[in-house]
VEXDREN-2710 file (C-alpha; in Angstrom, 1 decimal):
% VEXDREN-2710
k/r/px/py/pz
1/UNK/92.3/109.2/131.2
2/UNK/95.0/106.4/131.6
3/UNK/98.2/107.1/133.0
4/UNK/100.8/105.7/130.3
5/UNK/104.7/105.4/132.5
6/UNK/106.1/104.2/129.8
7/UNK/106.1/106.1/127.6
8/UNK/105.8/109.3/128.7
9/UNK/102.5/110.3/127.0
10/UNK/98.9/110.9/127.8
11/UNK/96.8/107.9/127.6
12/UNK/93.5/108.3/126.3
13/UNK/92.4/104.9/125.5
14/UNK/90.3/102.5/127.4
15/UNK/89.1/102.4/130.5
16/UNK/90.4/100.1/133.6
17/UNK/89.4/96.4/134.4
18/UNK/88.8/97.0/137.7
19/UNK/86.0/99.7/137.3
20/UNK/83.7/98.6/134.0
21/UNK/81.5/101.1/134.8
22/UNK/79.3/104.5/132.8
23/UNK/79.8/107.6/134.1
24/UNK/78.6/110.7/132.0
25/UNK/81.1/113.8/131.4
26/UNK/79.5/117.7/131.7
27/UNK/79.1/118.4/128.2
28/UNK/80.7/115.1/126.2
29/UNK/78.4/113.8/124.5
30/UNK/80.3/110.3/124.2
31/UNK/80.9/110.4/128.1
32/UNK/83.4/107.7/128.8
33/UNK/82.9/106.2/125.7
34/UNK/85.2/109.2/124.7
35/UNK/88.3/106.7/125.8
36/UNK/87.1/104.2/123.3
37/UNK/87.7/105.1/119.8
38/UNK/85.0/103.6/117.9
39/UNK/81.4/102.5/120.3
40/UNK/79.0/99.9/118.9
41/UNK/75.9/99.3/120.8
42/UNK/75.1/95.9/118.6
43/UNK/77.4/93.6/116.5
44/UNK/80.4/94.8/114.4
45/UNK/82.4/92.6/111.7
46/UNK/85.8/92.6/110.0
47/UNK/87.5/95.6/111.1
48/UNK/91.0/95.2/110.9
49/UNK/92.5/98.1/112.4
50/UNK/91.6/100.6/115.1
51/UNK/94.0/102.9/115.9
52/UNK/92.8/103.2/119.8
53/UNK/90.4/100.8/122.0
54/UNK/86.9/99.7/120.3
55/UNK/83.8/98.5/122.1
56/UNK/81.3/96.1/121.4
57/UNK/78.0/95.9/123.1
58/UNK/76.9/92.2/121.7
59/UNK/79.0/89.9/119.1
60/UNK/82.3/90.9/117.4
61/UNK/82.6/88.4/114.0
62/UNK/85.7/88.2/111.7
63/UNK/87.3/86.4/108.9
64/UNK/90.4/87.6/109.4
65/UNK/92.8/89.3/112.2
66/UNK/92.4/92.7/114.1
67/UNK/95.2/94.9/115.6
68/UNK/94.0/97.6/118.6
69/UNK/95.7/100.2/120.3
70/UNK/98.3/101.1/118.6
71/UNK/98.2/104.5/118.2
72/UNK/98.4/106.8/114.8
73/UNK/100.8/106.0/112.9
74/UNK/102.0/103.3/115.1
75/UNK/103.9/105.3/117.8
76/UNK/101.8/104.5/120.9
77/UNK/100.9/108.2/121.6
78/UNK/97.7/108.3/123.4
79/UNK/97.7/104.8/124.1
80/UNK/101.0/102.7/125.2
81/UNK/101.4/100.2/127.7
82/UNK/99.2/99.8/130.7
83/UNK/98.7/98.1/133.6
84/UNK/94.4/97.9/133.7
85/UNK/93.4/99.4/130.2
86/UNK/90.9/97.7/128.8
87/UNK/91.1/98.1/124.8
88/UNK/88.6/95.5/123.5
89/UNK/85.6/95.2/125.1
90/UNK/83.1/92.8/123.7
91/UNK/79.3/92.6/125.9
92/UNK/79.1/89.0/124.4
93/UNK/81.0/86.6/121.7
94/UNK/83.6/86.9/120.1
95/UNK/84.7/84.7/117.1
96/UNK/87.9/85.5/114.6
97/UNK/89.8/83.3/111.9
98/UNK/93.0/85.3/112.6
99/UNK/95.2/86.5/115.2
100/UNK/93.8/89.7/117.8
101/UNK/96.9/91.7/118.4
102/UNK/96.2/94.4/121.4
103/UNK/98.3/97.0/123.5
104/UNK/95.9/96.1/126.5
105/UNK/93.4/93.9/128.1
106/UNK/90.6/92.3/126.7
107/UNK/87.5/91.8/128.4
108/UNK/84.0/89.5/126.9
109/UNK/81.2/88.7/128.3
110/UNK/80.6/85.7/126.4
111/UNK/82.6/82.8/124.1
112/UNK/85.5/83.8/122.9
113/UNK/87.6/82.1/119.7
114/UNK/90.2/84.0/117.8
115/UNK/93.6/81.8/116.3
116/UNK/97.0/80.8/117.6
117/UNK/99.3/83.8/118.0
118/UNK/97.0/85.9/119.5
119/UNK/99.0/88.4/121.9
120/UNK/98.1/91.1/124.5
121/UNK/100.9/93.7/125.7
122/UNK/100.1/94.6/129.5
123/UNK/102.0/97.4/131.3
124/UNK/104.3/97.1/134.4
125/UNK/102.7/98.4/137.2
126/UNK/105.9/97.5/139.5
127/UNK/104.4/95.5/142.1
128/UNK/105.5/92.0/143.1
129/UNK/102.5/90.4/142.1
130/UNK/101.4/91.7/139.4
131/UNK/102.7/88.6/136.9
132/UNK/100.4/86.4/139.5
133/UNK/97.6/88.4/138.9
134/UNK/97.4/88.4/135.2
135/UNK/98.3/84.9/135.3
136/UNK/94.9/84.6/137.4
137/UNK/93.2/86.8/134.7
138/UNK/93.9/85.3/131.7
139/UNK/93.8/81.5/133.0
140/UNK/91.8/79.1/130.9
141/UNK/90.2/75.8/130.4
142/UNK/92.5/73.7/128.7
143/UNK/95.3/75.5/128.6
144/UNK/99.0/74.2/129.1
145/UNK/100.0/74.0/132.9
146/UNK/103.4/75.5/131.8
147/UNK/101.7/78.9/130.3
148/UNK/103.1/82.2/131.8
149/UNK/102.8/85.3/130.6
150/UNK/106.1/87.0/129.3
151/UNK/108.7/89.7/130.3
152/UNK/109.7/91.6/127.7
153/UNK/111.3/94.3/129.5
154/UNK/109.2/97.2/129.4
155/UNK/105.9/95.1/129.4
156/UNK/104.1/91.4/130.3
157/UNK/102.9/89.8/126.9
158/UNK/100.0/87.3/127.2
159/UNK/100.1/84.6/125.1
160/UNK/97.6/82.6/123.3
161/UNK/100.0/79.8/121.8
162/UNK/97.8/76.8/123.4
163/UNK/94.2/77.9/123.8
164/UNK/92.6/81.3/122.9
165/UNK/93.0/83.4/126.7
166/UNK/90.9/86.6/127.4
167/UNK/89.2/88.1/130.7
168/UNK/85.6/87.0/131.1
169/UNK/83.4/89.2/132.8
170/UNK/82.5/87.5/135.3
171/UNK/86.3/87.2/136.6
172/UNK/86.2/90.7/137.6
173/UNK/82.7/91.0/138.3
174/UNK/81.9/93.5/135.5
175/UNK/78.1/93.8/134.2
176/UNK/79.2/94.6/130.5
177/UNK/75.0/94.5/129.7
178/UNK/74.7/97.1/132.0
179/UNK/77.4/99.4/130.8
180/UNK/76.5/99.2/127.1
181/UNK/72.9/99.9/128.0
182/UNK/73.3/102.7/130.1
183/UNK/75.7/104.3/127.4
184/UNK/73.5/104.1/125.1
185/UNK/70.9/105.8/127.0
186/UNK/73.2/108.8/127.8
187/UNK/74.4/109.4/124.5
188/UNK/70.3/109.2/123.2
189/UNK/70.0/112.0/125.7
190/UNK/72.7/114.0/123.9
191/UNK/71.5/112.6/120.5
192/UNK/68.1/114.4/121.4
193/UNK/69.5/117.3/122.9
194/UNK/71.8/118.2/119.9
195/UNK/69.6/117.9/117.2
196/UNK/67.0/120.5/118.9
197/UNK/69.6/123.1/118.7
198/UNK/69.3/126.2/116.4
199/UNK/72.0/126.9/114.4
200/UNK/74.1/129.9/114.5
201/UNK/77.2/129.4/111.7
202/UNK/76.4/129.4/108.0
203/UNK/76.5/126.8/105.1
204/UNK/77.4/128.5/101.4
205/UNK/76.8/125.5/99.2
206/UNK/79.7/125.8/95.9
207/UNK/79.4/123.2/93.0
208/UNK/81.8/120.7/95.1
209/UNK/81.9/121.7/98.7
210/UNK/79.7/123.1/101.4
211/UNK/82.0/126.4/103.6
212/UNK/80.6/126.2/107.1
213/UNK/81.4/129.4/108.4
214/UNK/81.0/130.5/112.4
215/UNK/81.5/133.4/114.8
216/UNK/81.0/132.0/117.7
217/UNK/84.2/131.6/120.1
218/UNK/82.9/128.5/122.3
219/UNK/80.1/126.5/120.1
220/UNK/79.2/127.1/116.1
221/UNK/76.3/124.8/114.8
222/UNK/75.3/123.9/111.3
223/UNK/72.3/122.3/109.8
224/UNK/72.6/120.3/106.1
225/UNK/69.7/119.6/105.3
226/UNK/70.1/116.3/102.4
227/UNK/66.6/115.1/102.2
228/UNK/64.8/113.1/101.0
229/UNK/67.6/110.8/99.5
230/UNK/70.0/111.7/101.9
231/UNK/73.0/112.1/99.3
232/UNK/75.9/114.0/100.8
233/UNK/77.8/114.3/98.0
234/UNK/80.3/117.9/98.9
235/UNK/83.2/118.4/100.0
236/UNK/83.1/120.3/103.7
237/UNK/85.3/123.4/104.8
238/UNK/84.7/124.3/108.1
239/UNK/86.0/127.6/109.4
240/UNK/85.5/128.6/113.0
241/UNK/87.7/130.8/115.6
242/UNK/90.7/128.7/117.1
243/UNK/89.5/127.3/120.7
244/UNK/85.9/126.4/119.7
245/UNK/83.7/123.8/118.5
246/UNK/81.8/122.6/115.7
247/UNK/78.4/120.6/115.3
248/UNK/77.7/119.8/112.1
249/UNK/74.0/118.3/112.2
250/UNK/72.6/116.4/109.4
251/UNK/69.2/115.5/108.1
252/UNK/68.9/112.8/105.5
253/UNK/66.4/110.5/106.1
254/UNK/66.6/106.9/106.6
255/UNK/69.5/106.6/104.4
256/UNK/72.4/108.6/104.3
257/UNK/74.6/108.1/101.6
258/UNK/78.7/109.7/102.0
259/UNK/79.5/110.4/98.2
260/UNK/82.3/112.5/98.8
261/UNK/86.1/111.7/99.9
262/UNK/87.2/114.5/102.5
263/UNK/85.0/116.2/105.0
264/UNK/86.7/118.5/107.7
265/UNK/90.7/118.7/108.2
266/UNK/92.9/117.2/110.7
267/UNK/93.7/120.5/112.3
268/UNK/90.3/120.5/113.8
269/UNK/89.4/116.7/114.1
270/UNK/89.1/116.7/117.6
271/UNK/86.9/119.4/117.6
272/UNK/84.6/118.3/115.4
273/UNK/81.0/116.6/116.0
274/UNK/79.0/115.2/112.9
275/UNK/75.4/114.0/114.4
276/UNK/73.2/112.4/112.1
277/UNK/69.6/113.5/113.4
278/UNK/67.6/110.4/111.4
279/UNK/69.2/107.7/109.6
280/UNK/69.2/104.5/110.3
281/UNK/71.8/103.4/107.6
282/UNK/75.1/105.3/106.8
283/UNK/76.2/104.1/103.2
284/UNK/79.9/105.4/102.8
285/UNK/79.7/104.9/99.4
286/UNK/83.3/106.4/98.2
287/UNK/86.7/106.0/100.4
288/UNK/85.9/108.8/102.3
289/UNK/88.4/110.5/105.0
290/UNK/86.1/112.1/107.7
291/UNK/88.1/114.0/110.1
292/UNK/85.5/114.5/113.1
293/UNK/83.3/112.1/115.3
294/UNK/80.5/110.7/114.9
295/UNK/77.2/110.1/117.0
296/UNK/74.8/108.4/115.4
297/UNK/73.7/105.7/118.2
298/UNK/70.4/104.7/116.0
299/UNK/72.7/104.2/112.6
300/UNK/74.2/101.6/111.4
301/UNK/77.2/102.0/109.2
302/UNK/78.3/100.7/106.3
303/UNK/82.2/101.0/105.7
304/UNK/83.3/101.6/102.0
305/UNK/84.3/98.0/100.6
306/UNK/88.4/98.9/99.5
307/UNK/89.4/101.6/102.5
308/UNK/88.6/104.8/104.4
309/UNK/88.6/106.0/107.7
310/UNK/87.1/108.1/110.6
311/UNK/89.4/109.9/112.6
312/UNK/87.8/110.7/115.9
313/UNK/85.3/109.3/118.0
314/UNK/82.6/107.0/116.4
315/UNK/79.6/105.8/118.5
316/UNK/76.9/103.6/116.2
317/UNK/74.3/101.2/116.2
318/UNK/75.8/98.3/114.7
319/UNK/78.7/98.2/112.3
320/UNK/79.6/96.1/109.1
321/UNK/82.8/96.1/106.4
322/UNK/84.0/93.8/103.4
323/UNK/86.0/91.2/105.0
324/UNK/89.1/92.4/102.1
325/UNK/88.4/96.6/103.1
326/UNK/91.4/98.5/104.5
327/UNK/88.5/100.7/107.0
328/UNK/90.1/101.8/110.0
329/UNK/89.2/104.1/113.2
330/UNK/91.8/106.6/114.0
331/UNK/92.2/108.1/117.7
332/UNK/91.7/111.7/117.9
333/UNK/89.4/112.3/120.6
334/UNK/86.1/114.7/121.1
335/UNK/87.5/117.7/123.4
336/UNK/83.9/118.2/124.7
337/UNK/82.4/121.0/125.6
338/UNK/79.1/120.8/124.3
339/UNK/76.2/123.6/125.4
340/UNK/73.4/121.5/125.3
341/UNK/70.4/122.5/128.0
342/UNK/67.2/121.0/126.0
343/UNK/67.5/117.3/127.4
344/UNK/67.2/116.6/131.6
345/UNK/70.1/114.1/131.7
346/UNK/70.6/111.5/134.4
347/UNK/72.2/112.3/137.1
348/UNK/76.0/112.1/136.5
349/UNK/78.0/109.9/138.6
350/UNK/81.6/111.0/139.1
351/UNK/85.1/109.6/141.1
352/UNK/86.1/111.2/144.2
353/UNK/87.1/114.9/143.2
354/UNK/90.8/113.9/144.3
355/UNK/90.9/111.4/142.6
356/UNK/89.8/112.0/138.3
357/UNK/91.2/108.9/137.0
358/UNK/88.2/106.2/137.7
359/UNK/90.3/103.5/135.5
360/UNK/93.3/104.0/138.0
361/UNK/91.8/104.3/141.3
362/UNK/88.4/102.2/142.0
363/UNK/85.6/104.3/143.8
364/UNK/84.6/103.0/147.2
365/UNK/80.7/101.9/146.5
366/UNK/79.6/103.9/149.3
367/UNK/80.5/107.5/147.1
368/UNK/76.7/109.3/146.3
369/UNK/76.6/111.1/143.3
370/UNK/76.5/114.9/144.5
371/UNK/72.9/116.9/144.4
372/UNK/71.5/119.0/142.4
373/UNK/70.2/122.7/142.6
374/UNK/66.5/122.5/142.8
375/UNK/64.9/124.3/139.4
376/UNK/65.0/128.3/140.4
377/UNK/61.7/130.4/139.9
378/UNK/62.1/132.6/137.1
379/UNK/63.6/136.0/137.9
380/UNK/65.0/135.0/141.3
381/UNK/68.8/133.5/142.5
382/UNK/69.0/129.8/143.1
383/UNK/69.7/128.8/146.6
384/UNK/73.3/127.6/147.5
385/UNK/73.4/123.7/147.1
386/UNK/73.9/121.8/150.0
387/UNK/77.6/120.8/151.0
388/UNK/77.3/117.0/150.5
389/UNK/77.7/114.8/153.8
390/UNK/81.9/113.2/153.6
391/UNK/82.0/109.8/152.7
392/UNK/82.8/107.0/155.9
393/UNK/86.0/105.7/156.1
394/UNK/85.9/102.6/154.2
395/UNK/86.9/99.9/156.2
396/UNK/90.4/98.3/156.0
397/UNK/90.9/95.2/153.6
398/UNK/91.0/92.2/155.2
399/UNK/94.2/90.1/155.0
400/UNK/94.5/88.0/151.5
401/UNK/94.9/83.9/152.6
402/UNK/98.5/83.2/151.8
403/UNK/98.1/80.4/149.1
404/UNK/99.4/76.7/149.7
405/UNK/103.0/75.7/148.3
406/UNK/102.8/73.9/145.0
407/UNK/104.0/70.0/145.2
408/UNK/106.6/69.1/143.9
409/UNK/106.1/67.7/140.3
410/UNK/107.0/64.2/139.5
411/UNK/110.0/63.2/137.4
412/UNK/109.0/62.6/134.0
413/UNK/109.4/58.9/132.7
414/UNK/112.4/58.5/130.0
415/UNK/111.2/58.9/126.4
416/UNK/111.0/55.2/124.3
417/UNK/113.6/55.4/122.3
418/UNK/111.9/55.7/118.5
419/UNK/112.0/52.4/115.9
420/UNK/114.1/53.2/112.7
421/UNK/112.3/54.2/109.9
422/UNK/111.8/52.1/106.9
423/UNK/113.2/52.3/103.7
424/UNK/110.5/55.3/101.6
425/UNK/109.3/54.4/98.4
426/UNK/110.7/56.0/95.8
427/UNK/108.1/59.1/95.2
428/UNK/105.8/59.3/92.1
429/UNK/106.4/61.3/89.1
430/UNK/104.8/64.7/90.0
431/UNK/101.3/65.5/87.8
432/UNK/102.0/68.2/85.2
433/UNK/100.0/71.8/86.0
434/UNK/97.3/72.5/84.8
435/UNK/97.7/75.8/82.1
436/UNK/97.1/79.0/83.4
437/UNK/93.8/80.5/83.2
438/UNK/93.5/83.4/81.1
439/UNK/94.1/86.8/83.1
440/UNK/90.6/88.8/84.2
441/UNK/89.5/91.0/82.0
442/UNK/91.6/90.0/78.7
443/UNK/92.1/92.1/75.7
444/UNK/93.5/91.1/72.6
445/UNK/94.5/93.5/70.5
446/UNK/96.5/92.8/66.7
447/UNK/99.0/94.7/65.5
448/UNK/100.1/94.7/62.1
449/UNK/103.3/94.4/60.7
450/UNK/105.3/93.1/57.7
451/UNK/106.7/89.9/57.2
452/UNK/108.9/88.5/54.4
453/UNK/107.2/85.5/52.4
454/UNK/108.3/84.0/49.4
455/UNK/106.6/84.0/46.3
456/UNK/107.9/81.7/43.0
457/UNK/109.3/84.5/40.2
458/UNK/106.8/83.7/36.9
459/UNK/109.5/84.1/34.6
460/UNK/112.1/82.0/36.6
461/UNK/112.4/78.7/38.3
462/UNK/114.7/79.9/40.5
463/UNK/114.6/83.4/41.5
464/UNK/112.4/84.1/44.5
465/UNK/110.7/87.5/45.1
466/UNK/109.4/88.5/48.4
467/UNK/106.1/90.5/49.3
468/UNK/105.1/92.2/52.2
469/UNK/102.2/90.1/53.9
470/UNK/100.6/92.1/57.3
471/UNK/100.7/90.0/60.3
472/UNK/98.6/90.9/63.1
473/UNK/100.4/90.1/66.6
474/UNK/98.4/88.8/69.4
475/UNK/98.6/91.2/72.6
476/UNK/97.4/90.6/76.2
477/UNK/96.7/93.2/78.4
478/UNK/96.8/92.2/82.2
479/UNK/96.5/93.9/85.0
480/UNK/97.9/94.1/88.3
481/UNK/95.1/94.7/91.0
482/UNK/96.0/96.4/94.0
483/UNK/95.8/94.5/97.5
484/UNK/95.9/91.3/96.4
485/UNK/98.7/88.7/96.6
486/UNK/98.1/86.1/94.7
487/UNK/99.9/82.7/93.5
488/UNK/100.0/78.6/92.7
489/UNK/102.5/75.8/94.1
490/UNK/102.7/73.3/90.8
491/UNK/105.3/70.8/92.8
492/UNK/108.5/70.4/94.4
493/UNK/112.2/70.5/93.3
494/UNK/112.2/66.9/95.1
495/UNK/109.9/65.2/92.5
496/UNK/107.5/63.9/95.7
497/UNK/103.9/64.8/96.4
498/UNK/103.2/66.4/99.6
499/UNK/101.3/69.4/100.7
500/UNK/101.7/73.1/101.7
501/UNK/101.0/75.4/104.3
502/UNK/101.5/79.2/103.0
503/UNK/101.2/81.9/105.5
504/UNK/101.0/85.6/104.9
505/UNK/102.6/88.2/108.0
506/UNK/102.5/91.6/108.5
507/UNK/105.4/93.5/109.4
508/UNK/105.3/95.7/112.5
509/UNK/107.5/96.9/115.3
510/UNK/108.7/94.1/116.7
511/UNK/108.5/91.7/113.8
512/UNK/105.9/90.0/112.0
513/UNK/102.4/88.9/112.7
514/UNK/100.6/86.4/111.1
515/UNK/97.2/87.9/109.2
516/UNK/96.4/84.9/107.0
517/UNK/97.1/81.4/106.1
518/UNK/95.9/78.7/103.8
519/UNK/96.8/75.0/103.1
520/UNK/97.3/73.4/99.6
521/UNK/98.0/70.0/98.1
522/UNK/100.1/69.3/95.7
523/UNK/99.5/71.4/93.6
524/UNK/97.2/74.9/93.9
525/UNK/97.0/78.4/94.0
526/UNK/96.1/80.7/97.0
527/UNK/94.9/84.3/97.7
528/UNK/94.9/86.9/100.1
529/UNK/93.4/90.3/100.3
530/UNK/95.1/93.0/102.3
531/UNK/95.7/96.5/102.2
532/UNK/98.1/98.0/99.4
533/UNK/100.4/100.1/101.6
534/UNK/101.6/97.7/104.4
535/UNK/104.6/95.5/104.3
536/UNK/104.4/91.3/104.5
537/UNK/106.3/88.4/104.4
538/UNK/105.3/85.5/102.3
539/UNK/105.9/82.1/104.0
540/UNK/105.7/78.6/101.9
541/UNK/106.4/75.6/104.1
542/UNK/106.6/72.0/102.9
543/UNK/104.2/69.5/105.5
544/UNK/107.0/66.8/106.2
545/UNK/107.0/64.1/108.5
546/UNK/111.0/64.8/108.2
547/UNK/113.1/67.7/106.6
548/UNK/114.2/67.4/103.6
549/UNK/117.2/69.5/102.2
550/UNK/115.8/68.9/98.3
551/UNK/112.5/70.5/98.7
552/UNK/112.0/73.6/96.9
553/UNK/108.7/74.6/96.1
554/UNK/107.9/75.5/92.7
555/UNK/106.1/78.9/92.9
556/UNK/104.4/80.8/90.6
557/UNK/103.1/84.9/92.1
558/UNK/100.8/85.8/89.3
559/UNK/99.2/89.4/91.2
560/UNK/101.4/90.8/93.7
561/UNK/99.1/94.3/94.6
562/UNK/101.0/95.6/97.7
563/UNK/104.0/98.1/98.2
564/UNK/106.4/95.3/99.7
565/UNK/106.5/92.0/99.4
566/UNK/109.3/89.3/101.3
567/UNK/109.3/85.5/100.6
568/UNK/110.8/82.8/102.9
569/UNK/110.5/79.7/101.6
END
């Protein structure tokens, strides 16, 4: 657990940059994984939003942006702003098209690429030097001389407006390789362990849901049994005593398929454990809301293309989304507590008893991990473990060398003064748009109705008689489909040809962030695929060598599938 000062909540998200290390928890199965909301031991795509800090053991890929750590609903509460938290870990690359917004560090043991506007929000720690330090952190090749991370009062942001800036691993000496792997092996242990226990709650199957019903006040554990095509297509009610736990186990085969929207409630999220004994693949085939973890370290899983979510902890093989889904993690954290005695476990290395924060406070390298009690013959007392021998007084820190003063920078040389433009052509007439394609999905229905039409009188030359004639009117039906924003540019109010940039923000406390961009000509449409419930801003900006007061864009929104829509033109 983190320390959060500034806000006055727990922190329960990441872990510190100065200790990257696995440790196991008595009875967590996700040991200190359980500070990361979602856990992937391989490679993970084009999530977009995680509610707490996410892990990836080997390559993190993306079309688009990713926001981290910002709690449910946005309010910070179990993560805010730290000084060492770690909320994006990555054991290798790292390549987005869009901005990475975090409340935290980031950490990659690789390459790293993700787009201009890319910002980190680092906690004040209070000390004089902590603004030097992360400028030492987050310094990189090519990167403007004049860079500096920025006080915004209650925090340091780190900017990426000049080249993409993370930690690499090496910086801080962390073996990310090693951490992954050895996570993985501890949470195979509990994997094992779980799946070999014998249930003691209930299941009563109903024609949509599946009650799990136990007595038990500390640990209830139910088997569904979905073989051999693995569908899991119920609702599930779990009731069990207040205070206890609940391990759901399932049994599917290689392939589980999630055909149902709900399983669990949010009043006992964190106390829920869904382990998937032996698939391989986890198909959530509906937009499911699954309020619970998830350990399923030898799964990979397959988020529903349009939305859903997992609220709680999530530990997986590897991990894969649409690029246009609205999937998110949310952060509500397994309380532990698991019973599990089938499985010898590595020895589990701990902080200094004073001191149970390993993110805050580094442990001396000397520390031993403490003994255990020898195996006791059957019907007789263990012996007393051994007191363990104290730790030596580490040896003081050597002085750090005082660095050398900075010279003085020379004066910069006037700027030429710039030749006077020539005279501009006069700009060609604009092409005329092309007609609209016909809307997706068309259907023309006719309706009849009458119509006057004149008919010559046979006995007069002059009279004129009408009849009703049926006329069937044309109708289009079209659609508005939800999440996507799309529109075309056909010219400019100015009657010259030049091109477009349109950019596409997201609105969020403290004003917008860019998610998506594209560049037209002189005429074209664009397109972007977000979630329906957020609010954006909708930016069209001329590409000018000057400004011009005449431009107006000529813009055309033909699907606008969001709640709230700005334009700033």
């Amino acid at each position: 657990m983190l320390n959060n000062q500034n806000n006055g909540q727990l922190s329960y998200a990441g872990i510190s940059y100065e200790y990257i290390k696995w440790y196991d928890i008595a009875g967590q199965p996700f040991g200190i994984a359980v500070n990361f909301n979602a856990i992937v031991f391989e490679d993970a795509n084009n999530i977009i939003d995680t509610k707490g800090a996410f892990a990836v053991g080997r390559d993190f890929v993306s079309t688009r942006g990713l926001s981290l750590a910002f709690g449910n609903d946005n309010n910070l509460v179990g993560t805010g702003y730290s000084p060492n938290a770690v909320r994006f870990l990555v054991g290798r690359n790292v390549a987005m098209q869009g901005p990475l917004v975090v409340i935290g560090h980031v950490v990659a043991g690789g390459t790293f690429r993700a787009a201009h506007g890319s910002t980190y929000m680092i906690g004040k720690d209070g000390t004089q030097d902590q603004l030097q330090t992360l400028k030492n952190l987050y310094q990189a090749q090519g990167g403007s001389p004049y860079w500096t991370p920025s006080d915004r009062g209650s925090h340091y942001a780190i900017p990426s407006y000049d080249v993409p800036r993370y930690i690499p691993a090496e910086r801080i000496g962390a073996d990310v390789n090693e951490f992954f792997r050895e996570a993985k092996e501890s949470m195979q242990y509990y994997h094992e362990c779980i799946t070999r226990l014998m249930p003691n709650g209930t299941v009563t199957e109903r024609f949509y849901e599946n009650i799990l019903q136990g007595n038990d006040p500390v640990q209830n554990v139910f088997v569904i049994d979905a073989r051999p095509n693995g569908i899991l297509n119920k609702e599930l009610r779990i009731e069990i005593p207040d205070g206890s736990i609940a391990i759901v186990i399932f049994r599917t085969g290689n392939n589980a398929h999630i055909q149902y929207g709900l399983w669990g409630s949010q009043r006992l999220a964190n106390r829920t454990l869904y382990v998937f004994e032996d698939a391989e693949n986890i198909y959530m085939e509906v937009p499911a809301a699954i309020w619970g973890s998830i350990l399923a370290p030898n799964a990979m899983f397959h988020a529903h293309k349009t939305g859903g979510h997992v609220s709680g902890n999530a530990a997986f093989r590897s991990f894969a989304v649409n690029p246009s889904s609205g999937f998110e993690f949310h952060l509500y954290p397994f309380v532990g507590g698991v019973t599990c005695e089938d499985v010898s476990f590595a020895p589990v290395q701990e902080p200094e008893p004073e001191v149970p924060q390993p993110e805050t406070v580094l442990p001396e390298p000397s520390i031993q991990p403490i003994s255990e009690c020898p195996p006791c013959p059957e019907a007789e007392p263990c012996p007393p473990c051994p007191q363990p021998e104290p730790c030596p007084e580490p040896e003081p820190c050597p002085p750090c060398p005082q660095p050398e003063p900075c010279p003085e920078p020379e004066p910069c040389p006037p700027c030429p003064q710039p030749e006077p433009c020539p005279e501009a052509e006069p700009c060609p007439p604009c092409p005329q748009p092309e007609p609209c394609p016909p809307c997706p999905e068309t259907r023309i229905e006719y309706r009849p109705y009458p119509v006057r039409v004149p008919v010559p009188c046979p006995r007069s030359k002059t009279r004129v008689i009408y009849r009703k004639v049926m006329v069937r009117e044309k109708v289009n039906d079209c659609k508005i489909e939800a999440g996507k924003i799309f529109g075309c540019i056909w010219g400019c109010g100015c009657n010259c040809n030049h091109e477009y940039k349109v950019n596409l923000y997201k609105i969020r406390n403290e004003g917008k962030i860019l998610i998506q961009s594209e560049k037209l000509g002189t005429c074209g449409c664009f397109e972007f695929n977000v979630p329906y419930d957020d609010c954006y801003v909708l930016e069209v900006c001329p590409l000018l060598d000057k400004k011009n007061s005449c431009c107006r864009p000529m813009l055309t929104l033909k699907n606008v599938g969001v709640s709230s829509l700005m334009i700033l033109n």
